[in-house]
C-alpha positions, 0 to 999 in steps of 0.5 A: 845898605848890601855889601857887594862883594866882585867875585874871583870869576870862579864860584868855586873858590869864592865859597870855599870848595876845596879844589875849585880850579878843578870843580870849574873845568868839570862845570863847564865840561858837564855844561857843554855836554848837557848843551849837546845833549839837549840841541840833540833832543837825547833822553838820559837813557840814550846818553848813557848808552852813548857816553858808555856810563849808568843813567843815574851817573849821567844825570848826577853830573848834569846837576853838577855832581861832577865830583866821581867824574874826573875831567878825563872820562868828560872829556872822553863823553865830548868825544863820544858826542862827536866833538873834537878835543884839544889840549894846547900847553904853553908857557904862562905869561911872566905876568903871572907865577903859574899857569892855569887850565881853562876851557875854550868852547868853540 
């Protein structure tokens, strides 16, 4: 019989990756950007030229390459797409010890 094993809800610390908050929030940036960019019908070409970065970076973070791109310059490509971005910080519930980052796509 499989063994099933009830994942963490982030890939990235389930299978070791160092820093996988991180990996996570720059997975679902790059999601949404390759989504805008694809309900927009835009090659690689003219995303680059719109996001203001090379062609072949583009196309390594939309195949989740994402390391040399910091969360920042993603954010930076949302903006560039005409969507709005906002960073809301409250405090953690007492429930939990720290807080965490997270991504709400609206």
């Amino acid at each position: 019989m499989t063994e099933i094993e009830r994942g963490s809800g982030n890939v990235y610390s389930d299978i070791g990756v160092p820093s996988p908050d991180e990996m996570l929030v720059k997975a679902q940036l790059a999601a949404e950007i390759g989504s805008i960019l694809k309900a927009r019908q835009l090659t690689q070409i003219q995303a680059a030229e719109i996001l203001g970065m090379p062609q072949p970076k583009v196309s390594e973070m939309l195949r989740g390459k994402f390391r040399g791109i910091s969360e920042t310059r993603m954010i930076d490509c949302l903006a560039r797409l005409g969507r709005d971005v906002q960073i809301v910080v409250k405090p953690a519930p007492r429930s939990r010890k720290e807080g965490r980052v997270e991504v709400v796509i609206v």
